[in-house]
N, C-alpha and C positions, 0 to 999 in steps of 0.2 A: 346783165338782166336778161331772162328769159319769159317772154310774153308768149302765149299760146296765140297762134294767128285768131282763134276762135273764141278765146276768152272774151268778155263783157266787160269793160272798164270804165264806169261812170267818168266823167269829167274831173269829178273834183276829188276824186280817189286821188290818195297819194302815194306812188308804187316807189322805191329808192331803188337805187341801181344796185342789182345782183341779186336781187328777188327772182322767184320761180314761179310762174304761174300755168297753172298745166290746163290741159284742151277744157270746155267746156264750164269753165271758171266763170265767176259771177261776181263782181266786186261794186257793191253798191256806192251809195252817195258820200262822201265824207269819209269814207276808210283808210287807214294810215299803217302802209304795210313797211316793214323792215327790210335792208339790205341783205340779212340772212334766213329770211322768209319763204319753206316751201309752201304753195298748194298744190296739192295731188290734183289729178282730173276732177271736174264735174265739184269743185268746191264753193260753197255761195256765202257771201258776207250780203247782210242785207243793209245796212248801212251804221257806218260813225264805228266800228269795229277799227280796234288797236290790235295788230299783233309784230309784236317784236321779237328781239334775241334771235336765238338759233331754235327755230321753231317749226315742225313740219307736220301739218294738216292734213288729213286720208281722206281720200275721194269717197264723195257723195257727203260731205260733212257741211251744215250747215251752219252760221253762226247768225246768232239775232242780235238789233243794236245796243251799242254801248257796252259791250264781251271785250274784255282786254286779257289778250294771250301771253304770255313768253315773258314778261316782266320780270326783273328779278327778284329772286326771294325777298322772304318779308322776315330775314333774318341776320342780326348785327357781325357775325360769323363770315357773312359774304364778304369777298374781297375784292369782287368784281373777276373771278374767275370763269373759263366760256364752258358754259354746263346750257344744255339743251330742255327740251320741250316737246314730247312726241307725243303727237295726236291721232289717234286711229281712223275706220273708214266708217261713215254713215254714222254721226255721233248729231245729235241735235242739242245745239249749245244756246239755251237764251237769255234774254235781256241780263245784262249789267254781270256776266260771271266771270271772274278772274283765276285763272290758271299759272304760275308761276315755274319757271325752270327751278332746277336740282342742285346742287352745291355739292362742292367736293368731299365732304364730308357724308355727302348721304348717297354716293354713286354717280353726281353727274347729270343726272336726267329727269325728270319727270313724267313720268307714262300713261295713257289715259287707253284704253282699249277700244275695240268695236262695238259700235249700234246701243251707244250710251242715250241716256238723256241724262241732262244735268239744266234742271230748271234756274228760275231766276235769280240771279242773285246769289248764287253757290258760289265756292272759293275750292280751291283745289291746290291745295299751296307744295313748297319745295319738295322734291325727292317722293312722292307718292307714284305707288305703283296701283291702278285702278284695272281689272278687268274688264271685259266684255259685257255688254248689257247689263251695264250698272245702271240704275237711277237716284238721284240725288234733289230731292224736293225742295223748294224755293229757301232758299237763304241759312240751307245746310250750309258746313265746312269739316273738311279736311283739313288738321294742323298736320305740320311736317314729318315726313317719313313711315305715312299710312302706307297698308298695305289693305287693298278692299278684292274678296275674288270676285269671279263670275256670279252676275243674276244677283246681286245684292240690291235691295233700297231701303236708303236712308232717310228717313222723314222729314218734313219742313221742320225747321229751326231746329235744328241738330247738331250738336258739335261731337266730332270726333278728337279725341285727345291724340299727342304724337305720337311714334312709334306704335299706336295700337294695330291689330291686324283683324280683319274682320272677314271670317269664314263663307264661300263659296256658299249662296242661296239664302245668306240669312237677312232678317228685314230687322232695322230699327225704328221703333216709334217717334213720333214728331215729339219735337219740344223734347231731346232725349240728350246727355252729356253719357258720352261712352269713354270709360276710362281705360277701360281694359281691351283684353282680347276676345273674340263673339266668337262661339265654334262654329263650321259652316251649319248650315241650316239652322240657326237659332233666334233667336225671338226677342228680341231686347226694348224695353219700353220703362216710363218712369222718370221724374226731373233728373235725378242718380240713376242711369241707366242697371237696370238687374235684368240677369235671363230667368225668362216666365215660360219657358217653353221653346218648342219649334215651329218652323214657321210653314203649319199645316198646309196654307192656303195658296200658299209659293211648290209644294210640292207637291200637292193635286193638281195644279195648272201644268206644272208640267209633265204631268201624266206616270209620275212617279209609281211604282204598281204598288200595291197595299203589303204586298207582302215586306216591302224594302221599307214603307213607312213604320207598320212595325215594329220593325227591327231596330230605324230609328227612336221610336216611343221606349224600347228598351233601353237600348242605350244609354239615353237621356237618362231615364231611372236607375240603373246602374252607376253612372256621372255622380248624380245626385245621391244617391246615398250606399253605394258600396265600400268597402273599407279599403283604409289603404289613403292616401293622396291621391289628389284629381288625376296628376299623372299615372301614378299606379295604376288604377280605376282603366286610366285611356289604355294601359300597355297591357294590363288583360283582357281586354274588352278588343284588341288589336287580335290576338292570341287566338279567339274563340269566336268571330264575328267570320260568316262567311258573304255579310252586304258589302258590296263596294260603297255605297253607302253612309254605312257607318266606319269604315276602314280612314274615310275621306277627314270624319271625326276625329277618328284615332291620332293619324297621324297628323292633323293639324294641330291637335293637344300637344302631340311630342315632338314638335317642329321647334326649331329655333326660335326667340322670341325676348325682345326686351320688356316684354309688359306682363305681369300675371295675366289671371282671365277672369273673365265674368263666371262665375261657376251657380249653378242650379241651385234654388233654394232647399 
């Protein structure tokens, strides 16, 4: 076991021997941390927080009570094999959201990136690769072997089906079933999730120039009704597109992929 001399460890915390607890640590009332348990610096449980398995927490990462981490999959396949949990820095995890390790079949690990929020009640299950400032609204879910990029949010009560992958900057609507793949920047909403667009509002914030918005507004119309298959469409559309932009489209169309896509009405 490794205690930071400076760490905070309530009394009735339950730390097991060969746990990691780095400077600055914050371990509230009733917390129940694993033998194979890292926290990075400056990490806070605020209280009744479960985290198990082989699991490690990134500094400045907060978790609000009754968040159970590292669990094993929620998948009959598991064989009790030692597959991991990796949590990034500055991620705000609250009440009651469950996180599960990877399986060998889908890589081993589960990934969750930097300066997330993932509100109440979220599930984030085996083998997902989650980027960077993601947000994920109260009592969404991730089934197995999601792949979500940077700057995505998923709306409250949302299910993501397995293997889907969902495109860098796009937003889904609450109360949304996404079966498929979301090109990045795209716009998905609906009980049967369809894409109704891009997600104008996500690319103005971040300061996106009009000219690349655009470019993207083409694209998208091009997607939507030019000849040829979706891919075809993405691979000329690759050929003649000078936005990084829409390239980011491109080639996420013609990226590897066990799921069709959501394509343009």
């Amino acid at each position: 076991m490794s205690i930071s001399a400076n760490a905070q460890i309530h009394p009735s915390a339950v730390i097991e021997q060969g746990a990691t607890i780095g400077d600055g640590c914050i371990v509230g009332p009733f917390c129940v941390i694993g033998p194979r348990v890292t926290l990075a610096d400056a990490v806070e449980l605020k209280s009744h927080v479960v985290i198990s398995g082989i699991t490690r927490v990134g500094s400045g990462t907060i978790v609000f009570p009754f968040t159970c981490l590292g669990e094993i999959p929620q998948d009959l396949k598991f064989k009790g094999e030692e597959t991991r949990l990796e949590i990034g820095a500055r991620n705000r995890i609250r009440e009651n959201v469950t996180m599960n390790t990877g399986t060998d079949g889908g890589g081993g690990v589960t990934r969750v990136g930097d300066d997330g929020l993932f509100m109440a009640g979220c599930h984030v299950a085996h083998d997902c690769q989650i980027g960077d400032r993601v947000i994920m609204v109260n009592n969404s879910a991730l089934a197995g072997h999601c792949v979500v990029g940077d700057d995505v949010i998923i709306g409250g009560l949302s299910g993501v089906h397995q293997w889907v992958r969902i495109g860098k900057g796009a937003i889904i609507g609450a109360v949304t079933m996404v079966t498929n793949d979301v090109i990045p920047h795209g716009l998905v909403q609906g009980p049967r999730g369809t894409l109704d667009g891009l997600n104008l509002v996500g690319l103005k914030r971040k300061g996106v120039s009009r000219a690349d918005i655009t470019a993207l507004r083409a694209a998208y119309q091009m997607l939507a009704q030019g000849e040829g298959t979706f891919q075809d469409r993405a691979r000329r559309l690759n050929e003649e597109t000078d936005s990084a932009y829409v390239r980011e489209v491109t080639a996420f169309v013609m990226g590897a992929t066990d799921r069709s896509f959501l394509t343009p009405d």
